[in-house]
C-alpha positions, 0 to 999 in steps of 0.5 A: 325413761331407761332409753333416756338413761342410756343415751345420755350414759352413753354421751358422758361416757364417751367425752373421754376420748379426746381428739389429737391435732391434724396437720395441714401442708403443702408447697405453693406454685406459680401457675404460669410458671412450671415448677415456680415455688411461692414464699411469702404466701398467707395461708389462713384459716378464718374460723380458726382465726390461724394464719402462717407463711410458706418459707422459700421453698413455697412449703407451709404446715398448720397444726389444728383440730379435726375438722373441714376448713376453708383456707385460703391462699393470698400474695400480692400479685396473685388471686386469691383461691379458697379450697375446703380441705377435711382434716382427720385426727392424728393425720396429714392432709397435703394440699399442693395449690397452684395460684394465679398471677393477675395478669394470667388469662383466667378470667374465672373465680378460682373455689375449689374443694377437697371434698363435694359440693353434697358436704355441710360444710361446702353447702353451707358455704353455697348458701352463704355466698349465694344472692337468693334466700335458699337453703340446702341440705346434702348427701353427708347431713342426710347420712348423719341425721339417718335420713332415708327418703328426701322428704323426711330430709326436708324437714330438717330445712327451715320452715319445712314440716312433713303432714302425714299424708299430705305431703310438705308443708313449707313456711306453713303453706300447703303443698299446692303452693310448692314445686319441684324442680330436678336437676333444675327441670320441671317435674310432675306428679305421680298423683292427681292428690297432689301437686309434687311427687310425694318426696318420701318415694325418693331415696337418698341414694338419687340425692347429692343435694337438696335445695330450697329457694324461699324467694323467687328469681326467673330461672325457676318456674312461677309456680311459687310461693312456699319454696321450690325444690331442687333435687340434685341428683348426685355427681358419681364417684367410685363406689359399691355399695349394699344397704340392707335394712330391718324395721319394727314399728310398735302395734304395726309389725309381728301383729295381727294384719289383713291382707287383700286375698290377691296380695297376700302372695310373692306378687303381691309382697313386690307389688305387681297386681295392677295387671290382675285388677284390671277393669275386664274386657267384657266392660269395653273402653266405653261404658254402656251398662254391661251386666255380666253372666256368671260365666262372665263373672267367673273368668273375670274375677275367679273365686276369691276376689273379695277376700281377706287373708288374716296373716301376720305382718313381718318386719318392715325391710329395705334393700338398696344397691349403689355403683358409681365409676369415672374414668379419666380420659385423655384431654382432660375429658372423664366419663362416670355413671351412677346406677342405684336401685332400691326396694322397701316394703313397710306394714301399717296399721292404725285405728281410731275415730272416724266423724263428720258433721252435719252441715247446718244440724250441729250433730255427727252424719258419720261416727266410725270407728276405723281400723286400717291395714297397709301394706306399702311398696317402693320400687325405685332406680336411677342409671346415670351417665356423665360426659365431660371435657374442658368446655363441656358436659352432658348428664343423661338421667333416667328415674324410676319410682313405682310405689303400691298400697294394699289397703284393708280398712274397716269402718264400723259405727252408724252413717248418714245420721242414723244413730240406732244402727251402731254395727254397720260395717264398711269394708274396703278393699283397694289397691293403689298403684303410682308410676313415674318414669323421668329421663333427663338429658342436660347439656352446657358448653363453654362457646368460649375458652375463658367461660364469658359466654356458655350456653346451657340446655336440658330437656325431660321427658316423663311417663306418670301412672295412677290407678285404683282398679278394683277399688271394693266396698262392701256393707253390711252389719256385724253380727261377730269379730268373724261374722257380717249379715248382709242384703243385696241392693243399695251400695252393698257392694261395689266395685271402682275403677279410677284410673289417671293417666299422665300420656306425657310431660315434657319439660325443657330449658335453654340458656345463655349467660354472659359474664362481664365485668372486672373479674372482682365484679364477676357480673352475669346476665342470664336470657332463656326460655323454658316450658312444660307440656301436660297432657293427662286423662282420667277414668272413673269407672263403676260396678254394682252388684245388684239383685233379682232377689231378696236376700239376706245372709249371714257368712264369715267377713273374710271369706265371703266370696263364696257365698257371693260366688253361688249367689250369682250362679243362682240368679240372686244376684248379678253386677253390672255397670253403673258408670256416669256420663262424667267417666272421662276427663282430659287435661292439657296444659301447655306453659311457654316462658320466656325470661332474662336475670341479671347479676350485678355486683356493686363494689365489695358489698352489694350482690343484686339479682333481678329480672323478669320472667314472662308466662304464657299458659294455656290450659284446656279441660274436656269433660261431660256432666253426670247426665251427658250421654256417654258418647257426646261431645265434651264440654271445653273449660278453657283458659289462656293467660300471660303472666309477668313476673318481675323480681328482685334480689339484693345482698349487702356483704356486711363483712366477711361473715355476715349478709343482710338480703331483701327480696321482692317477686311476684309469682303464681299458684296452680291448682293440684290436678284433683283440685281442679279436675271435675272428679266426683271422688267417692268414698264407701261412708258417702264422704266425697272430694270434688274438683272444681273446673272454675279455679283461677290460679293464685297470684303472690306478691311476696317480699323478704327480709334477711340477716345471716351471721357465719361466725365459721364454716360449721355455724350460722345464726339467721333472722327473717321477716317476710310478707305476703299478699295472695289474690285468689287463693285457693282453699279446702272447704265443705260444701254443704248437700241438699240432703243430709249425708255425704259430705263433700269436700271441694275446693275454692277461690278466696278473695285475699289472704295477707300473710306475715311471717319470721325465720330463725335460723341456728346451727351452733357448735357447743364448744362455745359453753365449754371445751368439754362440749367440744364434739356436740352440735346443736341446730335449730329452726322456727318459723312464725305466722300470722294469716288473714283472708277476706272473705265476700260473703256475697260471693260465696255461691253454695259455700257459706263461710261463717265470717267475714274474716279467718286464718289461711287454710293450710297455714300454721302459725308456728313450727320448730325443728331442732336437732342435737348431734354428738360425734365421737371416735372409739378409734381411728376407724370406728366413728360414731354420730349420734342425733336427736331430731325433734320437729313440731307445728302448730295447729292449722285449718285442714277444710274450711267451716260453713253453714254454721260449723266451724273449721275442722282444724289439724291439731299440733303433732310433735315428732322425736327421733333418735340417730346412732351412725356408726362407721366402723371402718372404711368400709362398714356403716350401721345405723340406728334409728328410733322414730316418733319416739313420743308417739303422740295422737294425730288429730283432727278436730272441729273448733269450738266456735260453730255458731250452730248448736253442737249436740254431740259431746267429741269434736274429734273427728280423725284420730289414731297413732303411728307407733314407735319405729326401731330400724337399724340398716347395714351398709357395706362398701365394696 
């Protein structure tokens, strides 16, 4: 209630400072004409509805508020140019415009701008002028709201929502359902988990602007039916930069915290332990039951490899350096580069409930209790160089993001239906680690001098790395906070070795456009050709620590190594491995595709974008079953299949401020890589994730239907309905076991799901209520959804769906994101933006129910944050944030509608909180 107080004290207070009016001058010329002044020019101001003349020597002046406008410049006989110009308080901003006669050979549409394309303002203006449904968030709004990754950026997008975890979820559609482009090339993954790169390893310091298509054209890959994604990764500009950052997260930092033994070192604090939790050498390539000597044991893994340090955990921290230059050369020709690199590290802890159900008995399998200690890092550069002259330019990019995660997490209760054993402990100790590696050479050329004919190409080649070597579980049952008692044998102790490597990924673009036409019409035809070659291995490796003797014995939970350590010195105990014939899985996917685009504009009032893109895919999976012999040939899961895609996007220019858009596509959904890949994933409470090689891909008949309104160049009001009607969806679901126990979740086919939907879309200036209102802004997003799948029951195979009919796995029905900003000056340099960011979705199935238990569904969860940007001067930048300000519960649940009797009094199966997160970060400019 205090913080409330204060900040709205804080907003009345600073009304007072009121803005003085800038000025807007400059002289006007003939472009053909050196020296040729203009009167008679109409200088306006559309959202201002202001407009003056320039007097015989070409000269005009506007007096207006602070602010970005659009102005534009017209004269009988001349074209007409627009330029974005930025106007400060109490200053003159001068811009000396050269306009073109009709009859002069420039044959391009004149828009240019005193500022970036990576500000609101120009990128609201790209999205109005454009034909497709898309919207775009910039360098400039990330700064204001203190964004500090592109996912969280995202959310600030219609539509968008961010699922702890997993990743985005777009129009309520599951991140399987999405794509990601950067810099308009095909990007992996660096997780089999998931089907894009999760975005919150991407600073915004490799960001100009993020773009989200909603309808589909060729130039972007099939794989479509949320959104694609976009990143732009910024234009350089002359900048030095240093951002160092502090966070303090309630119940996370300064608390008590367990850290593995290894990464509770300089090592581990930067996140290089990989290496030293290599599978050992004495286990070969191949498996063949190796069991080590305690001499082989020792060299292997020291003294100390199972345990845990009980530290303290630090703030969390961010350090990030940028440097940008251009130089102008001879000729018109400039060369810039921009290098960014970032590290973060961020210390997690959470606790809660930890259940699943028995399929077909109604009462718990597992009911855990769980806690978990995170330790995260984020590693993360760019090195770009750009080259331009008048008629071309070449961008060579080169990303890199290396992410890790030391996990302790303790799981204490009873398993596999047993309910008089309550004390059982279930230690894990892993270490994850993730590597994408992105180098980009993009290429356009003008073939001739008046831009009709430009070809333009790009390839990407990326490395990607996931592992979790030395993934350890140990079991026992809890005698004290410091004492476990354990037995040698069953699953006590075991060791994992998950390892997917991406070998490579190439992607690739090549296109030729012609513009043709009256320059009024400025129509376009776009013919190109794309692909992307896949090609990636698993391997799934695992250790037990098995026993010659029995015992039994009781030591401290976090240095229990010792006591393992002389066991197997003793001969008690030794380990050996336990790898199935399955370890090995290979993919490679090779897409070709081919297409056209066709621009059209009809008149003043209709813009159509349509065309056809057409693709080939092959894709090939080699893999053994669980009883195969480790050496003998892989069984070929194999698919080849052409898809063509037609689309078609329309916009009627009602009048000058508003657009009404209709789109109509069909696309394609591929499954994520561990949805597909035969991987018997397994966890230490006998819970499993198992691909299934049999997916078909999803085919999407999607239509779309939009109103937009721009009142002026900071507003927008937006109304949409769309459709969709998905073949084969692909869904999470439970399958049931022979045996109680272990619950796998795998991944299926549906019939058909028929998707309805609205957007509503504000960004509204409150200077609108009242003048005094005149420095805040509000903005506003909701999206609305109604799924239905058909199911067949009689083709269900071992999934035993409860109904014929449900909602969509993964879809929610509705989401909010609203944001309410107030800018103010202190003094000409101390300048100040603060913002409330509230988002929240709607429940939504996270694994589809069967054998009489209903769906397990993923509760609403609503998000606050708290904004303060203050530029103190030109070369000074602090901001505040308050994150997850309402701090509520993140819950998974089972519905209420099993058809079995459920005999345990909690549906609750997941539950825990994240904490309330205070950060402030310093940058300075040098």
């Amino acid at each position: 209630m205090k913080f409330r107080l204060l900040f709205i004290a804080l907003l009345i207070s600073t009304l007072s400072f009121a803005k003085n009016d800038g000025k807007i001058t400059g002289i006007l010329t003939d472009k053909s004409i050196q020296q040729k002044t203009l009167s008679a020019v109409t200088v306006t101001i559309k959202e201002a509805n202001i407009s003056t003349t320039t007097d015989a020597e070409g000269k005009f002046s506007i007096a207006i508020q602070p602010g970005v406008y659009i102005v534009e410049f017209s004269l009988a006989g001349y074209e007409s140019t627009e330029i974005l110009v930025t106007v400060n308080e109490g200053q003159t901003t001068i811009t000396n415009e050269s306009l073109v006669p009709t009859n002069y050979n420039l044959k391009e549409v004149v828009i240019r701008s005193t500022g970036n394309r990576e500000k609101e303002t120009a990128i609201l203006l790209d999205q109005k002028n454009a034909v497709v449904i898309k919207q775009s968030i910039g360098a400039q709004e990330m700064a204001r709201k203190g964004v500090s990754d592109v996912e969280e950026g995202l959310t600030k997008i219609t539509g968008i929502t961010k699922v702890d975890g997993r990743g985005l979820f777009i129009r309520g559609l599951e991140d399987r359902y999405n794509n990601l482009l950067i810099n308009d090339l095909q990007s992996p993954s660096n997780s089999p988990f998931k089907k894009i790169i999760p975005l919150d390893l991407f600073p915004t310091d490799v960001v100009g602007v993020l773009n989200v298509y909603k309808t589909f054209n060729p130039n972007i890959s099939g794989d479509f039916a949320g959104a694609t994604i976009n990143i732009e990764t910024p234009q350089p500009k002359d900048i030095t930069k240093l951002n160092i950052g502090f966070g303090y997260t309630t119940n996370n930092n300064l608390e008590k915290f367990l850290l593995s033994y290894d990464a509770n070192s300089t090592k581990g604090t930067f996140g290089f332990l990989g290496d030293d939790r290599a599978l050992p050498n004495a286990f070969g390539s191949v498996p063949n039951g190796t069991k080590l000597s305690p001499s082989q044991y020792e060299e292997a893994y020291g003294k100390n490899s199972w345990d845990v340090a009980a530290t303290k955990s630090p703030l969390n921290s961010s350090i990030g350096f940028l440097h940008a230059q251009k130089f102008k050369l001879e000729n018109e020709r400039s060369f810039s580069y921009i290098m960014s690199i970032n590290f973060d590290n961020n210390y997690s802890y959470t606790e809660g409930v930890d259940r699943t159900f028995n399929l077909g008995q109604g009462n718990y399998d597992n009911n855990l209790y769980t806690t978990q200690y995170s330790y995260q890092t984020t590693l993360s550069g760019l090195l770009g160089f750009k080259y331009k002259t008048k008629r071309f330019n070449a961008n060579l990019n080169s990303m890199f993001i290396k992410a890790t995660e030391s996990k302790i997490q303790d799981q204490l209760g009873y398993t596999n239906s047993l309910a008089n054993q309550t004390n059982n402990l279930i230690r894990m100790n892993q270490y994850e680690e993730s590597l994408y590696w992105n180098n980009q050479l993009l290429a356009d050329y003008k073939i001739t001098e008046d831009g009709k004919h430009t070809i333009k190409a790009g390839g990407a080649y990326v490395n990607t790395s996931f592992q979790q070597p030395d993934r350890k579980f140990l079991l026992g049952v809890k005698v004290n906070e410091d004492d476990i008692n354990m037995s040698y044998g069953g699953n006590n102790l075991n060791r994992q070795y998950l390892d997917i490597k991406g070998n490579f990924y190439f992607s690739s673009f090549l296109e030729y456009n012609l513009k043709f036409g009256s320059k009024e019409k400025n129509n376009n035809l776009s013919i190109g050709y794309n692909n992307f070659l896949n090609d990636m291995e698993s391997s799934y490796r695992f250790l037990s620590g098995k026993k010659n003797i029995e015992k039994n014995f009781t030591g401290n939970l976090n240095n229990i190594s010792s006591y393992i350590n002389e066991d197997i010195n003793n001969g008690i105990l030794y380990v050996q491995e336990e790898s199935n014939g399955d370890y090995k899985v290979k993919l490679n996917q090779f897409v070709n595709v081919g297409y056209f685009n066709l621009l059209m504009n009809f008149g003043e009032k209709w813009n159509i974008n349509a065309g056809l893109r057409a693709e080939n895919s092959t894709r090939e999976i080699k893999y053994r079953e669980q009883g195969d012999p480790f050496g003998s040939a892989y069984r070929l899961k194999s698919d080849d299949k052409t898809d063509i895609l037609p689309s078609i996007n329309a916009k009627r220019i009602l009048n000058d401020n508003s657009n009404l858009r209709v789109s109509f596509a069909k696309t394609i959904t591929r499954p994520v890589a561990m949805e597909l890949l035969p991987i018997n994933y397994i966890n230490a409470d006998g819970t499993s994730e198992s691909g299934n090689p049999n997916l078909l891909n999803s085919e999407n008949y999607n239509v779309d239907f939009k109103y937009e309104l721009f009142p002026n160049n900071k507003e927008l009001f937006a109304v949409g309905v769309f459709g969709k009607m998905i073949n084969n969806p692909i869904e999470r679901v439970f399958k049931p076991t022979a045996n109680s126990g272990g619950q796998i979740t795998t991944f299926k086919n549906s019939e058909e799901a028929v998707i309805f939907g609205a957007e509503i879309e504000m960004l509204f200036q409150l200077s609108r209520i009242s003048k005094s209102l005149a420095n805040f802004s509000w903005g506003f997003n909701t999206s609305l959804m109604s799924t239905d799948v058909t199911i067949d029951i009689t083709k269900q195979g071992n999934e035993l769906e409860n109904n014929r009919n449900r909602a969509l796995q993964g879809a929610s029905n509705w989401l909010i994101n609203s944001d309410l900003k107030y800018d103010f000056d202190i003094n000409k340099d101390w300048k100040n933006s603060m913002s409330l960011v509230y988002n929240v979705y709607g429940d939504r199935i996270y694994a589809v129910g069967s054998s009489g238990i209903d769906h397990i569904y993923e509760k609403s969860f609503s998000k606050l944050d708290f904004i303060w940007t203050n530029t103190i001067s030109k070369k000074i930048e602090v901001k505040f944030a308050v994150d997850n300000i309402l701090n509520p519960n993140y819950r998974k649940q089972l519905g209420s509608e099993s058809t079995l009797n459920i005999t345990e009094n909690s549906l609750i199966v997941r539950e825990y909180k994240k904490g309330v997160g205070f950060s402030i970060n310093l940058g300075y400019t040098f």
